[in-house]
DSSP file (Angstrom, degrees, kcal/mol; ACC not computed):
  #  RESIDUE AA STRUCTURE BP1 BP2  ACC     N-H-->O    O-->H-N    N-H-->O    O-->H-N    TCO  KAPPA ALPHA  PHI   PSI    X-CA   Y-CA   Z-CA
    1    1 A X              0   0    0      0, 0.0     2,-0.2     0, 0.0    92,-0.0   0.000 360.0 360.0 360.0 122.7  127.6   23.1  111.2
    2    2 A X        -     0   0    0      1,-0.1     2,-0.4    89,-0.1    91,-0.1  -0.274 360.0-129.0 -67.0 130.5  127.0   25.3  114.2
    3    3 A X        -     0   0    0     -2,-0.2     2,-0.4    89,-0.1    89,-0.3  -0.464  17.1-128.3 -71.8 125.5  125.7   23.4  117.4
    4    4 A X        -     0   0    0     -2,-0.4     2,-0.6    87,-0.2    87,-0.3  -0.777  18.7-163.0 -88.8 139.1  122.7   24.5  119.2
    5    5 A X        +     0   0    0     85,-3.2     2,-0.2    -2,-0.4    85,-0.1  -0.869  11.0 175.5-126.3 117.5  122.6   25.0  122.8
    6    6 A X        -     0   0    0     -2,-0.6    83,-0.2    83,-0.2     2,-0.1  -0.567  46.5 -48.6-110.7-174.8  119.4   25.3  125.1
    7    7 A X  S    S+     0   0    0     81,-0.5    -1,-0.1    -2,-0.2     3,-0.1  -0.139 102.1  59.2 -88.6-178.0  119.8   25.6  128.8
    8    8 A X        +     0   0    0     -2,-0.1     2,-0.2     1,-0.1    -2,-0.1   0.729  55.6 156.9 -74.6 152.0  121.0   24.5  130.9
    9    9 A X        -     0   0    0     26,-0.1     2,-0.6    -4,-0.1    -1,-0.1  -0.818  47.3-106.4-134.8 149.1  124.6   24.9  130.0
   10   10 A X        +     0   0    0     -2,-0.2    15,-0.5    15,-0.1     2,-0.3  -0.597  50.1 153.2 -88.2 151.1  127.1   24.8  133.1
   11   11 A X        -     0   0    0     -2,-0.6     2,-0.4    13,-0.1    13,-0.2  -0.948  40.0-115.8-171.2 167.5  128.7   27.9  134.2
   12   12 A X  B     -A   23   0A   0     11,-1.9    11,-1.4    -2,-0.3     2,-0.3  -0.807  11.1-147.1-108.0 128.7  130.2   29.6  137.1
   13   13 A X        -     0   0    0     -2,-0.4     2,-0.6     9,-0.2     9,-0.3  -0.775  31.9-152.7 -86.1 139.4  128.7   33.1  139.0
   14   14 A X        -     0   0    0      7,-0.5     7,-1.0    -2,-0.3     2,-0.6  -0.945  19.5-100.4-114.9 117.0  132.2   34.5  140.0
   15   15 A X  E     +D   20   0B   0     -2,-0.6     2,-0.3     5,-0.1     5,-0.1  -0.549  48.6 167.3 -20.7  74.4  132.2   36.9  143.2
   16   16 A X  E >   -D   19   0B   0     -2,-0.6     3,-2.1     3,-0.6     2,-0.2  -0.940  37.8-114.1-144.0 111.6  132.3   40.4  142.5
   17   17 A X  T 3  S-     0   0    0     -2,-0.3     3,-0.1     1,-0.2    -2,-0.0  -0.341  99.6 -10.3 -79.4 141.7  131.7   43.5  144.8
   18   18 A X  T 3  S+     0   0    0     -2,-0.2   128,-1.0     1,-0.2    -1,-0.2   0.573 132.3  57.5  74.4  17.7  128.4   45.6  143.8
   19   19 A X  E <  S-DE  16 145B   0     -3,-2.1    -3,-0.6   126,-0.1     2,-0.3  -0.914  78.3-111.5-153.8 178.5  128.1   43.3  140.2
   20   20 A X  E     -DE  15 144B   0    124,-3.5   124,-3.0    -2,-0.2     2,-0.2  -0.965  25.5-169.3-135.5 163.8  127.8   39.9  138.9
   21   21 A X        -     0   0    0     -7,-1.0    -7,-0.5    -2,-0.3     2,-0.3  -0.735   5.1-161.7-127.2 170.8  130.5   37.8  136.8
   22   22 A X        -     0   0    0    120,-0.4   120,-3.2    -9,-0.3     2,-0.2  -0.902   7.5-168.5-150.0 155.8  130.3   34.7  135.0
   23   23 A X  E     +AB  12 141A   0    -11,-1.4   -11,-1.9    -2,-0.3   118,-0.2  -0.795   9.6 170.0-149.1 123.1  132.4   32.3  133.7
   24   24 A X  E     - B   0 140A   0    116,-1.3   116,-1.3    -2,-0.2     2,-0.2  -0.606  17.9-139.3-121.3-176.4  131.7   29.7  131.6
   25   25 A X  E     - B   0 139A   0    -15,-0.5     2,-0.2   114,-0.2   114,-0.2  -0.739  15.5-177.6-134.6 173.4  134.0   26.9  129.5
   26   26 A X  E     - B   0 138A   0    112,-1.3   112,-1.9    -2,-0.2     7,-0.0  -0.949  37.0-128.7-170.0 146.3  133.8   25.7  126.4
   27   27 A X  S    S+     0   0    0     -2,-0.2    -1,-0.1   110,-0.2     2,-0.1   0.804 100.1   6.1 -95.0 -50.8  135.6   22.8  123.8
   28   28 A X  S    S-     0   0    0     -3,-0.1     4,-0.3   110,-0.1   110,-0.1  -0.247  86.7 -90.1-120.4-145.2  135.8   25.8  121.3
   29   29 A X  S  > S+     0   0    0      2,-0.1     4,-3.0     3,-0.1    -1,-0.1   0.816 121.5  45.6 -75.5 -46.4  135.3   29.2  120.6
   30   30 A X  H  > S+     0   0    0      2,-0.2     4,-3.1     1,-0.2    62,-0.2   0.866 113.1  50.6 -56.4 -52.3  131.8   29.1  119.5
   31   31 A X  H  > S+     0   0    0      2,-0.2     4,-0.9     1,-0.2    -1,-0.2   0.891 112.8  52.3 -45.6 -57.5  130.6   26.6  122.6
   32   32 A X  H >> S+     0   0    0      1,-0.3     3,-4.5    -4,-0.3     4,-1.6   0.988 110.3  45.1 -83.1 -74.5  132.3   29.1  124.8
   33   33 A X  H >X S+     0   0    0     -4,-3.0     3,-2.3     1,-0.3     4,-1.8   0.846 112.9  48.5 -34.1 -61.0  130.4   31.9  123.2
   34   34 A X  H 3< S+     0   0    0     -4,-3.1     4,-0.3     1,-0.3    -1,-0.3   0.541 107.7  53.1 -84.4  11.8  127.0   30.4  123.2
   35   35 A X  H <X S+     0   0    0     -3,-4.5     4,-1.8    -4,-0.9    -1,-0.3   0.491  98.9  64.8-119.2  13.7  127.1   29.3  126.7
   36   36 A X  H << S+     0   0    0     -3,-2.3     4,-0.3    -4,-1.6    -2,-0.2   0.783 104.5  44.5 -71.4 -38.6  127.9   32.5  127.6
   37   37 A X  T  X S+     0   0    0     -4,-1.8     4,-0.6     2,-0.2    50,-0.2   0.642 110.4  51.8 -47.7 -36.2  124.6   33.7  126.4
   38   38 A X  H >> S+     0   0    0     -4,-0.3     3,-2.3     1,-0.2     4,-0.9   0.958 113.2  46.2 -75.7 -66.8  122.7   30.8  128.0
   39   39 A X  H 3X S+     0   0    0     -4,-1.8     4,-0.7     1,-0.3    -2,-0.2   0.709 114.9  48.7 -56.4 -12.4  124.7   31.9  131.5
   40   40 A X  H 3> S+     0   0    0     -4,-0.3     4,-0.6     2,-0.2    -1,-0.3   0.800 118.1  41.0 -76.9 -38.5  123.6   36.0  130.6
   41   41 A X  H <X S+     0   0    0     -3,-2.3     4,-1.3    -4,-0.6     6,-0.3   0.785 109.7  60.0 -95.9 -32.7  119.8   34.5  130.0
   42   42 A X  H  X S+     0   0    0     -4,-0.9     4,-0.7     2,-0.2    -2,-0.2   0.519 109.1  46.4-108.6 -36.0  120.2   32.0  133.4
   43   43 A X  H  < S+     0   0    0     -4,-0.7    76,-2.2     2,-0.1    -2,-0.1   0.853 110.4  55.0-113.1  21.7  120.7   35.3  135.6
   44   44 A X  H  < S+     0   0    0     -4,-0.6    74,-0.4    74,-0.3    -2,-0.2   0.802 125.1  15.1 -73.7 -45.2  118.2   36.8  134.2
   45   45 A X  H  < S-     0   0    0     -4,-1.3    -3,-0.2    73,-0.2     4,-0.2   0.573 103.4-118.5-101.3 -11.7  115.5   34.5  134.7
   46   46 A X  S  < S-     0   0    0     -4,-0.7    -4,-0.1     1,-0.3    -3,-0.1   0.845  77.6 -50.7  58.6  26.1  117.5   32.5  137.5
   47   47 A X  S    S+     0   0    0     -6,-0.3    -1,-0.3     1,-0.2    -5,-0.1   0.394 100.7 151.5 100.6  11.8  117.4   29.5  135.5
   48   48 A X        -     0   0    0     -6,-0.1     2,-0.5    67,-0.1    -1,-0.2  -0.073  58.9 -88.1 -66.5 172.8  113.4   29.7  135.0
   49   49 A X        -     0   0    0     65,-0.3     2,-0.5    -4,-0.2    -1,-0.1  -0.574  39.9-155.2 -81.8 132.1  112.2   28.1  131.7
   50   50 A X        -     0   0    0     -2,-0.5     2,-0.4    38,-0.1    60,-0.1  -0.896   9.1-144.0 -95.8  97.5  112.2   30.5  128.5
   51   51 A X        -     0   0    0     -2,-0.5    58,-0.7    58,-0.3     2,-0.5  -0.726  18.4-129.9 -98.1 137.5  109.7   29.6  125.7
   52   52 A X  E     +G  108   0C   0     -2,-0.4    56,-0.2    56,-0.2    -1,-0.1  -0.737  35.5 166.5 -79.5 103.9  111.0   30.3  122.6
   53   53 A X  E     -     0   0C   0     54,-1.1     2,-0.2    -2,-0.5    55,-0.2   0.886  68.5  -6.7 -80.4 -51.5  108.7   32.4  120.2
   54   54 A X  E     -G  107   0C   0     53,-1.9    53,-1.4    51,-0.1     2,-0.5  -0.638  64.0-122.7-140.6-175.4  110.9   33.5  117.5
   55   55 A X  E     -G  106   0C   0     51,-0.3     2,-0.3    -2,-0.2    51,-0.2  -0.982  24.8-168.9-134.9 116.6  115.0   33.4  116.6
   56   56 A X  E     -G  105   0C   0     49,-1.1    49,-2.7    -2,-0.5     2,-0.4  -0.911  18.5-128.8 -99.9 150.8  116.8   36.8  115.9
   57   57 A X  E     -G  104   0C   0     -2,-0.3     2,-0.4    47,-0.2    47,-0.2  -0.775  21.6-166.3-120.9 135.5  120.7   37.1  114.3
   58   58 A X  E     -G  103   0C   0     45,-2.4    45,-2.9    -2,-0.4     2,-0.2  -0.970   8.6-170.7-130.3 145.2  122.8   39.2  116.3
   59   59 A X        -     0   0    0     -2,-0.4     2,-0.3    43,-0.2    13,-0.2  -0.410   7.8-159.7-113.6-173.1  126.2   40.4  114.7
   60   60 A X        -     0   0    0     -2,-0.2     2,-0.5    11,-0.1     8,-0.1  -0.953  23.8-101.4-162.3 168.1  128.8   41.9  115.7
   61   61 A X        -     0   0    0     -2,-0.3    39,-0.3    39,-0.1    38,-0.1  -0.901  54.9 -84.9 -82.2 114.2  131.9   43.9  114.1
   62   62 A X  S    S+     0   0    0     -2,-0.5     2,-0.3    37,-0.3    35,-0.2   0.125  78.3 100.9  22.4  80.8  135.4   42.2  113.6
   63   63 A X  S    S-     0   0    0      1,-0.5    37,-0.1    33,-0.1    36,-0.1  -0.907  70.1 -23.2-172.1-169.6  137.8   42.3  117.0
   64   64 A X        -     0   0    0     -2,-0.3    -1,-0.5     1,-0.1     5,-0.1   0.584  55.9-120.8 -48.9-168.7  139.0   40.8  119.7
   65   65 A X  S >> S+     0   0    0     66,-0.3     4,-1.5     3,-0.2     3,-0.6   0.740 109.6  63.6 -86.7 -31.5  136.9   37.7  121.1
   66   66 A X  T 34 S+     0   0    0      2,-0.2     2,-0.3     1,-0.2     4,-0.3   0.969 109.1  38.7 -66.4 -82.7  136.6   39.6  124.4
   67   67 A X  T 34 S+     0   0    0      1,-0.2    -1,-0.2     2,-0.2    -3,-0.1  -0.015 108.6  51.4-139.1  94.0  134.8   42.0  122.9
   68   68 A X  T X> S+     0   0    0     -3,-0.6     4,-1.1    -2,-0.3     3,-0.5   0.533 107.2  56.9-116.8 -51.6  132.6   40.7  120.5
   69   69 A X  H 3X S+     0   0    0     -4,-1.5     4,-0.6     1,-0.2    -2,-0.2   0.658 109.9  48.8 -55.7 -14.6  131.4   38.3  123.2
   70   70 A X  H 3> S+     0   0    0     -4,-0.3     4,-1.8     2,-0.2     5,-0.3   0.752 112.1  48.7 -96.2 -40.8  130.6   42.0  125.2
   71   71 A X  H X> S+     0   0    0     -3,-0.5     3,-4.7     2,-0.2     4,-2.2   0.946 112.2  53.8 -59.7 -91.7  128.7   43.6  121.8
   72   72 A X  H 3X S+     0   0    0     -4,-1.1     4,-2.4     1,-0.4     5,-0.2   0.688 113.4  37.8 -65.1 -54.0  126.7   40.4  121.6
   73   73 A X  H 3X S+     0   0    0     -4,-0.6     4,-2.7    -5,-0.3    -1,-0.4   0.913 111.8  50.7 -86.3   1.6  125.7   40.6  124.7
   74   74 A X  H <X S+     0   0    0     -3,-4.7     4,-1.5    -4,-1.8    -2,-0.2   0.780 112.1  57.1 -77.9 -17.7  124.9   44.5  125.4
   75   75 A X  H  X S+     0   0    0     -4,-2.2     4,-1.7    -5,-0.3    -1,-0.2   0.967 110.5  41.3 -74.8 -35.3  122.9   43.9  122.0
   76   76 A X  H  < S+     0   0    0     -4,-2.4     4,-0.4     2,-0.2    -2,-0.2   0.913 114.4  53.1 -63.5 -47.0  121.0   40.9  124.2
   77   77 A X  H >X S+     0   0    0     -4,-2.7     4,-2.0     1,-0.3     3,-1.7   0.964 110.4  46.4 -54.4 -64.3  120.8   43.3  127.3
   78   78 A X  H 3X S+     0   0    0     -4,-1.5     4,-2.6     1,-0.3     3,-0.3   0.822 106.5  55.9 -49.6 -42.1  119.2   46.0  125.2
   79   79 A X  H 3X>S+     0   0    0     -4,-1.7     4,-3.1     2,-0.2     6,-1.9   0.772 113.4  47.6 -50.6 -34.2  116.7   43.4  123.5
   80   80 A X  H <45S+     0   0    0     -3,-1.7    -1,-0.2    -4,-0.4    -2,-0.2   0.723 111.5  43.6-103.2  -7.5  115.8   42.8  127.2
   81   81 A X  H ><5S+     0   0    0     -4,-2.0     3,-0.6    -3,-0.3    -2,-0.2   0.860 128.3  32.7 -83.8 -72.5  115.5   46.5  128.5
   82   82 A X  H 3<5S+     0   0    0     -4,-2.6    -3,-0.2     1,-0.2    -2,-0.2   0.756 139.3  14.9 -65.3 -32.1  113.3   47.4  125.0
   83   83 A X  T 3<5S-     0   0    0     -4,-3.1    -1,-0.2    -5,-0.2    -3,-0.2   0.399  92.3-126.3-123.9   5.0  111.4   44.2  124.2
   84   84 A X    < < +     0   0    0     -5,-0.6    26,-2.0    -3,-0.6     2,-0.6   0.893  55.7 158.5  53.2  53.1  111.8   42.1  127.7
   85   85 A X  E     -H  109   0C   0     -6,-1.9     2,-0.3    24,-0.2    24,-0.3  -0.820  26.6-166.8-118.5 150.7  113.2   39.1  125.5
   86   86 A X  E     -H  108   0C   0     22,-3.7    22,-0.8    -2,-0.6     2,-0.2  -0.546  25.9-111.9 -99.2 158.6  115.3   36.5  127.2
   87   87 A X  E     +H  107   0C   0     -2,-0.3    20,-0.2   -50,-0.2     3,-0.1  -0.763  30.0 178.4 -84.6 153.1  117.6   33.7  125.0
   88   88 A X        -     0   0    0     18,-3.5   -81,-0.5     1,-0.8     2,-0.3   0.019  66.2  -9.9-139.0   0.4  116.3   30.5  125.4
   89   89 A X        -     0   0    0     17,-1.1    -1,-0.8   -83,-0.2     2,-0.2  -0.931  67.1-162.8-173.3-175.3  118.8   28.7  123.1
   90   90 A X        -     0   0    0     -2,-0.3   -85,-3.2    15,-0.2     2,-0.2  -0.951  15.3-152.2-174.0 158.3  121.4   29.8  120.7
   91   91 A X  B     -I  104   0C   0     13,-1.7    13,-1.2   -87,-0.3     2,-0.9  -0.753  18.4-141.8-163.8 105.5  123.9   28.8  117.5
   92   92 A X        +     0   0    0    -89,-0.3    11,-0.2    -2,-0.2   -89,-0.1  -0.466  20.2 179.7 -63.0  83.0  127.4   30.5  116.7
   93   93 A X        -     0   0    0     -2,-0.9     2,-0.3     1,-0.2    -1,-0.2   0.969  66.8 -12.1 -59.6 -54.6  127.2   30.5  113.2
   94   94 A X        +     0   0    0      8,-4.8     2,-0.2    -3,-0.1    -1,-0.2  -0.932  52.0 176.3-130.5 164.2  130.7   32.3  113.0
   95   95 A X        +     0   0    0     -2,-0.3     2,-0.4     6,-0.2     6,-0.3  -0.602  23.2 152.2-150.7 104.9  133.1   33.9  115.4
   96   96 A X  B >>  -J  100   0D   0      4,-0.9     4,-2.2    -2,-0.2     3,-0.7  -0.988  47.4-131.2-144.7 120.4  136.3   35.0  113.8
   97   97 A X  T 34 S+     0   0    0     -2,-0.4    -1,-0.1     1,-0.2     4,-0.1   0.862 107.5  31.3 -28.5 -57.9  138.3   37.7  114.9
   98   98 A X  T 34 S+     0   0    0      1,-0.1    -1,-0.2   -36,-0.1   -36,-0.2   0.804 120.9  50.3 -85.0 -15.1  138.7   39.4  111.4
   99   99 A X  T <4 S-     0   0    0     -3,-0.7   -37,-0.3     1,-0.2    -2,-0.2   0.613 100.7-132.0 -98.3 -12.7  135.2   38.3  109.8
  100  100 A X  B  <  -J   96   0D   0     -4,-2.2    -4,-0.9   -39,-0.3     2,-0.5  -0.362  29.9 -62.1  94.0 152.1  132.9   39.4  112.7
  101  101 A X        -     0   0    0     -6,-0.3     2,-0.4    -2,-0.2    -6,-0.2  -0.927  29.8-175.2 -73.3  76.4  130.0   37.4  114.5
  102  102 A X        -     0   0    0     -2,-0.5    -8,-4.8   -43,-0.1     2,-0.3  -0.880  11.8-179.8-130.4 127.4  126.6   35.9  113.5
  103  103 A X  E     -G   58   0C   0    -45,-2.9   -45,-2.4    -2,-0.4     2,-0.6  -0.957  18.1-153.9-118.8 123.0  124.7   34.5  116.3
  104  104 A X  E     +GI  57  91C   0    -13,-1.2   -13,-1.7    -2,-0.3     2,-0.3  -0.968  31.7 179.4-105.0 104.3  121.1   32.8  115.6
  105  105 A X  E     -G   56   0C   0    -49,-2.7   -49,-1.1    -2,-0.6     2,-0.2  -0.913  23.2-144.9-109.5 109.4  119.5   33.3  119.1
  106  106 A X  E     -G   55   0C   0     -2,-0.3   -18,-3.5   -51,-0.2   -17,-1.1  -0.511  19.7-170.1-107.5-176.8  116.2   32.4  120.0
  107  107 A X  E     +GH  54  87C   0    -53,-1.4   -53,-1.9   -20,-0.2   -54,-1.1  -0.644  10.9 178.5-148.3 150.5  114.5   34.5  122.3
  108  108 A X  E     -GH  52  86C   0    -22,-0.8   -22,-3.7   -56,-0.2     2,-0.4  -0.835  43.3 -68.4-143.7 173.0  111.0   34.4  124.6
  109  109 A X  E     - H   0  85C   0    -58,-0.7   -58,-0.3   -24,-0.3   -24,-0.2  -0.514  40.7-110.4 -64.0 117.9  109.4   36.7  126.9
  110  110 A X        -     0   0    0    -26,-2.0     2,-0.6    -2,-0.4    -1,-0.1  -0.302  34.4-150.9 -50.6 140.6  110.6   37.7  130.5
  111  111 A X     >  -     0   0    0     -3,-0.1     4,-2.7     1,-0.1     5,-0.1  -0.979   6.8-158.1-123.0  99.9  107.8   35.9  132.5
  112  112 A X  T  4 S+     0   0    0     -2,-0.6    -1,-0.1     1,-0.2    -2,-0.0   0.638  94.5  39.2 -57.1 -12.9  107.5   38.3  135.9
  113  113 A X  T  4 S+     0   0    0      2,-0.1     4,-0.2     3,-0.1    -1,-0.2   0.642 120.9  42.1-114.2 -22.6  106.0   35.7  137.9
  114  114 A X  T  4 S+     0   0    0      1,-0.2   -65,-0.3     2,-0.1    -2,-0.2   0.800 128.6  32.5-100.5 -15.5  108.4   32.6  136.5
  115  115 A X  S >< S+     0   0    0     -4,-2.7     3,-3.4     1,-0.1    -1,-0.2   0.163  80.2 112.9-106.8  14.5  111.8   35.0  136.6
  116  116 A X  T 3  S+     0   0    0      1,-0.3    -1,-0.1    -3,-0.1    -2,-0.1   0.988  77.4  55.0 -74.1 -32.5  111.0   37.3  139.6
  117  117 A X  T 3  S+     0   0    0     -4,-0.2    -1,-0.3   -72,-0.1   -72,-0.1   0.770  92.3 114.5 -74.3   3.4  114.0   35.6  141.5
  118  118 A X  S <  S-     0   0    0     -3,-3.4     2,-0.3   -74,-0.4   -74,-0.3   0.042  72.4-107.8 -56.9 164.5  116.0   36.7  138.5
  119  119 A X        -     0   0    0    -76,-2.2     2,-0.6     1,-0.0    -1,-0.1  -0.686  22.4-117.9-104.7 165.5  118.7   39.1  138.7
  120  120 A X        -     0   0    0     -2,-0.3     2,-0.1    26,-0.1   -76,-0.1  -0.796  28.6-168.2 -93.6  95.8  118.7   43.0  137.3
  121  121 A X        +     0   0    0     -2,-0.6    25,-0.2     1,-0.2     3,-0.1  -0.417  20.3 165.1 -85.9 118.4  121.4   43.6  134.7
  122  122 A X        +     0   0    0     23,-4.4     2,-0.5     1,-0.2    -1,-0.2   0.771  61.8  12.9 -93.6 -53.3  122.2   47.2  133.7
  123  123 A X  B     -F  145   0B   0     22,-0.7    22,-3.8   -46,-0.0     2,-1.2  -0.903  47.2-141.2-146.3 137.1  125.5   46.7  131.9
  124  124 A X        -     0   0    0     -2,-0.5    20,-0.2    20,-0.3     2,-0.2  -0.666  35.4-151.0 -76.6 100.9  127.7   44.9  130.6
  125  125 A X        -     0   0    0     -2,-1.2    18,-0.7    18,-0.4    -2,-0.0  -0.665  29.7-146.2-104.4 153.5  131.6   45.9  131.2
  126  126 A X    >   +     0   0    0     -2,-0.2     3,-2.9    16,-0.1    -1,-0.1   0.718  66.1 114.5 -66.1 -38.9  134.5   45.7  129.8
  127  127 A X  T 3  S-     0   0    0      1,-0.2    16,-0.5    15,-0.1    -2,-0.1   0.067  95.6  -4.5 -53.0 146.6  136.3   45.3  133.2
  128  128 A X  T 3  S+     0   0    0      1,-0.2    -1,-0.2    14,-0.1     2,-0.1   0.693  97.5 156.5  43.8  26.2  138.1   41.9  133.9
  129  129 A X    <   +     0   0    0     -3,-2.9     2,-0.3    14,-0.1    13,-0.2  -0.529   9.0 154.5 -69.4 130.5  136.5   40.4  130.1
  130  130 A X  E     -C  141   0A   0     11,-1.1    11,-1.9    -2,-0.1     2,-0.2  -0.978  31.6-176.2-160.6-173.2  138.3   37.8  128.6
  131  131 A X  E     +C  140   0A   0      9,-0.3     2,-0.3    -2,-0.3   -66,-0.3  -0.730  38.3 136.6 178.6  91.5  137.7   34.8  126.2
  132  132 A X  E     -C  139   0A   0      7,-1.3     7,-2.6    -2,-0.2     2,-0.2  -0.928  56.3 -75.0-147.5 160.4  140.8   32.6  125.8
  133  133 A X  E     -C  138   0A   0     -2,-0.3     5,-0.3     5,-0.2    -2,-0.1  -0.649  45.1-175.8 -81.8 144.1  142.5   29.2  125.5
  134  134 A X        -     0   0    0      3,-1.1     4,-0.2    -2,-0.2    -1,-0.1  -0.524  57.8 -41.8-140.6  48.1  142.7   27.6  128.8
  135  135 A X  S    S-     0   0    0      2,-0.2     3,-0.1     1,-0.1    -1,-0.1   0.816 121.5 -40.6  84.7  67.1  144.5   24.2  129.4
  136  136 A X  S    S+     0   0    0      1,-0.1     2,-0.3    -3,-0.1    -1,-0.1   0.736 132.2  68.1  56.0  18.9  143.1   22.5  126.3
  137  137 A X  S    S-     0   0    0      2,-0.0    -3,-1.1  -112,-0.0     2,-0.3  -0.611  84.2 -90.0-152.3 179.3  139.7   23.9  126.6
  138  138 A X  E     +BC  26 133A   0   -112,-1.9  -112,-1.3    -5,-0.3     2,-0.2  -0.854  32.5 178.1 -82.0 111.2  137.8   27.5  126.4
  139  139 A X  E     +BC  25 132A   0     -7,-2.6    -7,-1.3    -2,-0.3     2,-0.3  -0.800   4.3 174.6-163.8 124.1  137.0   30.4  129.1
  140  140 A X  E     -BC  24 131A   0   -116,-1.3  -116,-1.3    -2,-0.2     2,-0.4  -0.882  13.7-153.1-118.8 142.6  135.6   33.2  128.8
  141  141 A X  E     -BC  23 130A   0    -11,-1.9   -11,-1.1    -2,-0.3     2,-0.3  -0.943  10.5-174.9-117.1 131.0  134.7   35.8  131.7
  142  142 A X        -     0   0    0   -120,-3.2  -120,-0.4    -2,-0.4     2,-0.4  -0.941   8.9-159.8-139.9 103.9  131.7   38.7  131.9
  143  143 A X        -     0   0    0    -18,-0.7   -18,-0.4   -16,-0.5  -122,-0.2  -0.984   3.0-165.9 -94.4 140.5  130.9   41.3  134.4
  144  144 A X  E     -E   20   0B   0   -124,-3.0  -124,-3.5    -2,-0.4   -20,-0.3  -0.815  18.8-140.3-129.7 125.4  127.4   43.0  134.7
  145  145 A X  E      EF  19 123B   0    -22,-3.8   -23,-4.4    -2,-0.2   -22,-0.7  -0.603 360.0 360.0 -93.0 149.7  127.2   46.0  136.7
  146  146 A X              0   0    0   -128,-1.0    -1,-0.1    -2,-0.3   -26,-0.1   0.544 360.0 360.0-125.8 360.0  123.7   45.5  138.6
């Protein structure tokens, strides 16, 4: 049964010139995944509080972990350019390299006055992405050009 994860979940902003990176850890694949979302949603709002209105399933196609964990969030990014919603919690129903990706996220409203110190994400890139086993553990890596 997939674990739900609300904020805060720990992760690390990794140093990057002209962008911002994250890296978070994780027991499995799935943990890894969904507290990659929380840390996507955390520099958005800069850790402000999200209420959760609704839950939406984001998918993905088959492939690497890398980037399925990059689809899921440029599908999040886009949610947040067209409908300003932020994750406010999340549960990796699957992540398997050959089956694809179904994510139950739910999602609130960008608050301008409770996120302003938040950061501005255009994209999500491919450059230095990974999502591997690490010393008994989970780590995955994301940079967002801003």
């Amino acid at each position: 049964m997939p674990r739900e994860l609300y904020p805060p979940q720990p992760f690390e902003e990794l140093e990057h010139t002209a962008d911002a990176g994250v890296r978070v850890r994780g027991r499995d694949p799935e943990e890894t995944l969904g507290r990659l979302v929380l840390a996507f949603a955390a520099l958005l709002t800069r850790g402000g509080a999200v209420r959760e209105e609704r839950r939406i399933v984001v998918t993905t196609e088959p492939a690497e972990r890398a980037f399925m964990a990059i689809d899921v969030l440029r599908e999040l990014l886009f949610r947040f350019d067209r409908e300003g919603l932020v994750p406010a919690s999340c549960s990796v129903e699957r992540l398997d390299e050959s089956e694809g990706t179904v994510i139950r996220v739910g999602v609130g409203p960008h608050d301008a006055d409770a996120h302003a110190e938040g950061m501005e994400l255009k994209a999500v890139t491919l450059h230095g992405a990974r999502f591997e086993a690490e010393a008994g553990a989970w780590v995955a890596e994301v940079v967002f050009d801003v």
